[in-house]
N, C-alpha and C positions, 0 to 999 in steps of 0.2 A: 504493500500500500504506500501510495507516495505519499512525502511529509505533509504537502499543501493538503490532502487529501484526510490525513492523521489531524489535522489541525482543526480543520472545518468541522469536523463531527467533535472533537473536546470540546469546541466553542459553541455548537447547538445541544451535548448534550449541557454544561453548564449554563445555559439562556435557558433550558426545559427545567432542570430543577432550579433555578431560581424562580422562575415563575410557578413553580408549584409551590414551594413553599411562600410566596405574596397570597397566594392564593388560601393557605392554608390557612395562615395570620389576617390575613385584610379580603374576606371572600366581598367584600362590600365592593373592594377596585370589582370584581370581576360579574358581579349581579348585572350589570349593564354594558358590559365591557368598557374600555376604557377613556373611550371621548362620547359624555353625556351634554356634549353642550346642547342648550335649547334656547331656540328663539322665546321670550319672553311672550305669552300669548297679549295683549294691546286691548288695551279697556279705553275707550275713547268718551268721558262721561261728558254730557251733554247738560247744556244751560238747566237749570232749573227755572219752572212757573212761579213764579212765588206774589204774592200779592203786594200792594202798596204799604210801605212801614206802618204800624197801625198808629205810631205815635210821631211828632214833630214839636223842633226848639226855633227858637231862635238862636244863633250863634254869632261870635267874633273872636277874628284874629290878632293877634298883638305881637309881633316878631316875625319876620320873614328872613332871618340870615341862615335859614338852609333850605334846602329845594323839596327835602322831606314835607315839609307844610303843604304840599300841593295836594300828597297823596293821602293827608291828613284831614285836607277839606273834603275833597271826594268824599271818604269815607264816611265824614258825617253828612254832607248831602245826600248822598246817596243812601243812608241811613235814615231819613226823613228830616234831615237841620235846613236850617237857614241861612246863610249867612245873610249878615245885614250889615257887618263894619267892619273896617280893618284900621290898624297903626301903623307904621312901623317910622324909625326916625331916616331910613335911606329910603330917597327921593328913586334910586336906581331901581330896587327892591319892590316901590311900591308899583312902580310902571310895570312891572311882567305880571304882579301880582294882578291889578286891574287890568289890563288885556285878558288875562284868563277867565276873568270875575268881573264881565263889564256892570253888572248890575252892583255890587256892593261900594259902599259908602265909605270915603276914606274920613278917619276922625280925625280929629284937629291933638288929639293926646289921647292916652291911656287913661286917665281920668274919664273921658268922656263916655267910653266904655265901661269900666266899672259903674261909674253914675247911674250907666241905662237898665231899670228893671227890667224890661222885657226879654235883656239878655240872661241865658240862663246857661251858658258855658261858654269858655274862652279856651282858643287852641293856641302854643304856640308853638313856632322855632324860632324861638330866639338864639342868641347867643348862650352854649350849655351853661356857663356860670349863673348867667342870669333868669335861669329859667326856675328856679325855687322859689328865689323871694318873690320873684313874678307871682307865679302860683299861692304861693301866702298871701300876697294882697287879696289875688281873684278870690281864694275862699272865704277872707274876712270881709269881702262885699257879697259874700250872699251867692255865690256862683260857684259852678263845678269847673274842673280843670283838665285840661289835656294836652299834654307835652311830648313833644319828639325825645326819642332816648337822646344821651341822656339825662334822664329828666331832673337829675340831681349829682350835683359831681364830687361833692366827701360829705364825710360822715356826720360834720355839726349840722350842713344842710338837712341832712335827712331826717336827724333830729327834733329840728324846726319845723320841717314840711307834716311831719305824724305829728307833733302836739296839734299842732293848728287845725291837721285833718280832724286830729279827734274831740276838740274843740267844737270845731265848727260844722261837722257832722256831713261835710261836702264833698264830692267825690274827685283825687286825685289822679290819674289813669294818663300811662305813658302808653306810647304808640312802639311797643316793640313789633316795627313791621315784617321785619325778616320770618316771623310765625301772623302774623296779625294782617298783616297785609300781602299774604303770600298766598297761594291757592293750594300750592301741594304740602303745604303745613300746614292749613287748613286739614286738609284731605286727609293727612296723614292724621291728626289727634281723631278723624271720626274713627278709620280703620283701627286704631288703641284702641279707642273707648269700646268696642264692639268686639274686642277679644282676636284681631288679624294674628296678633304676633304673640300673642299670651302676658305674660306680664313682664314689665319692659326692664332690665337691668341696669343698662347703659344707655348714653346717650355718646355722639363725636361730633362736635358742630365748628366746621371749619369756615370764618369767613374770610377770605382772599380778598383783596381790594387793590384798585389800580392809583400809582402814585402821580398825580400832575399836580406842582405844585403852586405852575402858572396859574393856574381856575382855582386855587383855595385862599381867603383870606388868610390876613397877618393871625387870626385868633384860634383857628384851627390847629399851627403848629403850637400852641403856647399850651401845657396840659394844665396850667392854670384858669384859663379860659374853658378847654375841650374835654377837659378829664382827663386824660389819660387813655392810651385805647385798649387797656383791659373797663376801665369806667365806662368808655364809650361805646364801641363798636360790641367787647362782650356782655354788655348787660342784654342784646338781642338772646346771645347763647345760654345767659343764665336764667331767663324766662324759658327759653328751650326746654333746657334741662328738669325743672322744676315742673313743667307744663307735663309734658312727655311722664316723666316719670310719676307723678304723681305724688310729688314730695311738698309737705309744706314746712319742714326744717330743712334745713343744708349749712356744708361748711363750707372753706376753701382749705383743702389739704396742701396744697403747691401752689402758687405764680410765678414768672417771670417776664418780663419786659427787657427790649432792647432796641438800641438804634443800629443797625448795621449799614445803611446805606442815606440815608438823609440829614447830610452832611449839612447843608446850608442851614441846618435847625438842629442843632446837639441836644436840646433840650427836649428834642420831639422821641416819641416811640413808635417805630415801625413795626415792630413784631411783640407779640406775646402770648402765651401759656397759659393755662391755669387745670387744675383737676379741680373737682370739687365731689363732693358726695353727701349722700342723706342717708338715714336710716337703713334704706331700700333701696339705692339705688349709687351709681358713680359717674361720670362724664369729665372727659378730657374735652377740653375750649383751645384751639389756636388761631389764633387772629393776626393778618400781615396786610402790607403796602404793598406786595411783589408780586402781583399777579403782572405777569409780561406783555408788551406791546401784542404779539400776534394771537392773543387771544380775544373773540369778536365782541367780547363784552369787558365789563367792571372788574367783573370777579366771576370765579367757579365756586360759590356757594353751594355749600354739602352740609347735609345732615344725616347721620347714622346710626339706626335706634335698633337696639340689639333686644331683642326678649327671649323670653322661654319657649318658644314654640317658633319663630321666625325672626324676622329682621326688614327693616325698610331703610331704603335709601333714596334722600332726594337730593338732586340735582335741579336748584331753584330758577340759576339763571342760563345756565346752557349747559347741551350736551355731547361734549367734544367726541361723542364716537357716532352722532352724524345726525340725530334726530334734531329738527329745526326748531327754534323760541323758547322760550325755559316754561318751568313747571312739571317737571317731570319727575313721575315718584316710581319707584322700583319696589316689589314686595314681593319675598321669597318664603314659604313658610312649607307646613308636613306634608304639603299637597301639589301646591304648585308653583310656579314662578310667571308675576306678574305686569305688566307696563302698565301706569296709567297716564295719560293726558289730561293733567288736571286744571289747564287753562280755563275752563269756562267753570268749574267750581265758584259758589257762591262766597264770598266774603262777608263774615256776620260782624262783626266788629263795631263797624259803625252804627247800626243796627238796635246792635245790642246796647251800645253807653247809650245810644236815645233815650232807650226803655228805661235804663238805667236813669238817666236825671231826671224822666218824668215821674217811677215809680217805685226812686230813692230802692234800688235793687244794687245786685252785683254780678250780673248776666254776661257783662264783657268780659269781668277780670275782677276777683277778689282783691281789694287794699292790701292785704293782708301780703299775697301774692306778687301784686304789684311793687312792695317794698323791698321784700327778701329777697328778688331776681337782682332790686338796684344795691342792697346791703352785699349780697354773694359778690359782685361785682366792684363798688368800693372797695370791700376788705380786699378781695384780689391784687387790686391796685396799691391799695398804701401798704399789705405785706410783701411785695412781688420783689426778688430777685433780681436787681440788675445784671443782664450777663453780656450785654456789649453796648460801647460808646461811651 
């Protein structure tokens, strides 16, 4: 027998018994053979009927220095509000803001709003520092609050802003939109609440963010102004966490913060970390400036919610393996593997705080709830690790 010949067969029979014994150990590779990939079966869920809000406010805005406020109005109009006034002290500000809202009323001050009974909540986006004491005014004139994250940036703030809520008995509710104003976070807490993935352990909420520093005010780099972006940007992921899991204690076991590349601003942080966990549950938070030029959006926003029975994945603003517009939720569980398009999902939000100021409820978002997503997020911040710049 020739050597080539001698050889061939020691190397198939050592390929035969080694796949006997994979087999032996791991019969699971071998139930389907070895490439079970499967197309994702495509759930295309369609607009819901839904009636006209059964209840409506009158509303006004007071801050327009972020572009969040836009998505914020929406929400409450489209929720059944009004708007009827605006402030803000930039002349630039108020011109896109009226183009978009040719009907509302620009005030002459912030007094002039507070003054008006009819109003019965005030949204804003202000500048983050100034959006507490804001908020304490509006509740000591008698009116409910709503703030873009976020909505309080250290901890005496917070302080302030719970006496005065529970004082004044008024509702303070921030706009974490990344869940709130998203449709496959939406979609995703129905499939939890109805048992898709069984009980959720973990949460992974990464938000990626693109850096231009041309387009951002002087006040955004300043994290005395901005918070910080464990304060900022993850207080979205610490509602996440808390929401999803269904946690109404948590800590922060880890943070860290760092500047690696935003050089012209040392004081600024580009990147950060944080774990945190409840009772019942864990979630790791990373948050960045470094999403890259050739990607066709902001950020590749992802969220990953692991349970006992399955796991969901979304992919909020795009999906770079080829499916076009974001909202895309992925759900894997003991049965099957799922796509859904959750574009035209209903956003309740707005909806709900209506209900809420007119029938003094907590429909939108528990106070309670609403504090300890922005306290997880604080404490993240003023404990966090510096590990670079």
């Amino acid at each position: 027998m020739s050597t080539s010949r001698r050889n061939f067969l020691r190397k198939s029979l050592a390929s035969a018994t080694g796949l006997t014994a994979m087999s032996m150990f791991h019969p699971e590779i071998f139930a389907g053979g070895f490439n079970q990939t499967r197309t994702p079966e495509e759930v295309i869920l369609k607009p819901e009927l839904r009636p006209a809000p059964a209840n409506s406010i009158k509303f006004s805005v007071i801050g327009l220095n972020h572009g969040h406020i836009y998505g914020m109005t929406d929400a409450l109009t489209g929720g059944g509000g009004k708007l009827v006034s605006v402030y803000a002290r930039e002349p630039e500000l108020l011109a896109g803001f009226t183009k978009r809202y040719p009907d509302v009323k620009v005030a002459r001050s912030e007094e002039e709003i507070l003054d008006d009974n009819s109003v019965k909540l005030v949204a804003s986006a202000s500048i983050p520092v100034d959006r507490a004491p804001l908020g304490i005014r509006v509740m000591m004139a008698g009116k409910d609050f709503m703030a873009d994250k976020p909505g309080i940036v250290t901890l005496s703030q917070l302080k302030e802003v719970k006496k005065t809520q529970k004082q004044t008995g008024r509702i303070y509710s921030i706009m974490y939109s990344e869940r709130l104003g998203n449709p496959a976070s939406v979609k995703a807490g129905e499939l939890i609440r109805d048992g898709a993935i069984g009980k959720v352990v973990q949460t992974i909420g990464l938000g990626p963010h693109r850096m231009n520093p041309s387009t951002r005010p002087d006040w955004f780099f300043d994290p005395g102004k901005a918070g910080g972006i464990l304060c900022d940007i993850g207080s979205h992921q610490c509602d996440q966490f808390l929401f999803y899991t269904g946690s109404t204690e948590a800590e922060v076991a880890l943070s860290q913060i760092g500047n690696f590349n935003t050089v012209l601003y040392p004081a600024y942080q580009d990147f950060g970390d944080m774990i945190v966990r409840s009772p019942n549950a864990s979630g790791y938070i990373r948050i960045d400036w470094f999403t890259p030029g050739g990607l066709a959006t902001w950020g590749d926003g992802r969220t990953f919610i692991l349970g006992t029975e399955g796991y969901i994945e979304m992919r909020k603003y795009i999906d770079i393996a080829g499916r076009k517009g974001g909202d895309h939720l992925f759900l894997v569980n003991k049965k099957e593997t799922l796509y859904f398009d959750c574009s035209q999902v209903y956003m309740p939000y707005g909806e709900q705080l209506v209900d809420d100021v007119v029938n003094r409820t907590e429909t939108a978002m528990t106070q309670d709830h609403c504090f300890l997503a922005t306290w997880l997020a604080l404490t993240a911040q003023k404990k966090a690790v510096r590990i670079a710049g």
